[in-house]
C-alpha positions in Angstrom: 0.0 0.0 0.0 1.3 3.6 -1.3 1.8 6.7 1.3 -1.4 7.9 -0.9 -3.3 5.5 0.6 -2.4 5.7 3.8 -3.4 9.3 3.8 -6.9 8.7 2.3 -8.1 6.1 4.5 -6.8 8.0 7.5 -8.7 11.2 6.4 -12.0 8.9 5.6 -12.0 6.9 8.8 -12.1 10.3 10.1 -15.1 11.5 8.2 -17.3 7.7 8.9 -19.5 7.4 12.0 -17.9 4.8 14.6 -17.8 1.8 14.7 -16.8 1.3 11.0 -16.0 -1.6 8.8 -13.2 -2.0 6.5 -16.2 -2.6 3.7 -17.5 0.8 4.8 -13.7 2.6 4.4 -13.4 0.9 0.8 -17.1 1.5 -0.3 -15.6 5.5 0.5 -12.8 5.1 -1.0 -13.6 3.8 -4.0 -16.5 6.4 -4.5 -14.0 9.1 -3.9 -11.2 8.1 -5.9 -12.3 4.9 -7.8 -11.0 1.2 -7.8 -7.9 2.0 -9.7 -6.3 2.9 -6.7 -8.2 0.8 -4.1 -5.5 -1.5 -1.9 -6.7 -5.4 -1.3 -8.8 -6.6 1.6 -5.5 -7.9 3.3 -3.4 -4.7 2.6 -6.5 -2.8 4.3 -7.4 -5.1 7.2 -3.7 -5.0 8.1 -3.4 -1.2 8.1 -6.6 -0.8 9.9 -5.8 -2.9 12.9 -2.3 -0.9 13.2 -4.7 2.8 13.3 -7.4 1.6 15.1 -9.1 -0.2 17.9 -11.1 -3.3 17.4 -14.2 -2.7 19.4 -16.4 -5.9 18.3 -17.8 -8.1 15.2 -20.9 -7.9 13.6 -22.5 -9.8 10.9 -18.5 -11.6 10.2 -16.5 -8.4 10.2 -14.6 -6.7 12.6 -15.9 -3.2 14.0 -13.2 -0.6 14.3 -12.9 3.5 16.0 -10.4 5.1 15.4 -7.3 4.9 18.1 -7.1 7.7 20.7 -3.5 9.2 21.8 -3.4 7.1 25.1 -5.0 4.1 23.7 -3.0 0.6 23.5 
C-alpha cells in the first residue's frame, strides 16, 4: 500500500460514524477516488488494525474506532 493510501483512508476513517468496517472505508474510497487505486482486503485489514481499535464483530466483520492518543 502507497503513502497515498495511507493518507486517504486516514482522512476517511475520520469523516465515517464509529464503529466502522473495512467494507464501509473501501465502499468510501472507491467512490472518492475509484478502484484503480483501491489497496486489497489484506493490505487494508492489516493497516486498519495498526490505526485503530477493534471494538467488536458484527455480521463476520470486525468493527473498528479510530485509536485515541493514550489508547494501546
Amino acid at each position: 500500500m502507497n503513502s497515498h493510501n495511507k493518507k486517504w483512508i486516514k482522512k476517511i476513517i475520520n469523516e465515517l460514524e464509529e464503529p466502522f468496517t473495512a467494507q464501509n472505508v473501501k465502499a468510501a474510497m472507491i467512490e472518492k477516488h475509484g478502484t484503480a487505486f483501491t489497496p486489497s482486503n489484506i493490505s487494508l485489514g492489516q493497516f486498519l488494525n495498526r490505526i485503530c481499535v477493534v471494538v467488536g464483530k458484527h455480521r463476520g466483520s470486525l468493527l473498528y474506532k479510530v485509536r485515541m492518543e493514550g489508547d494501546e
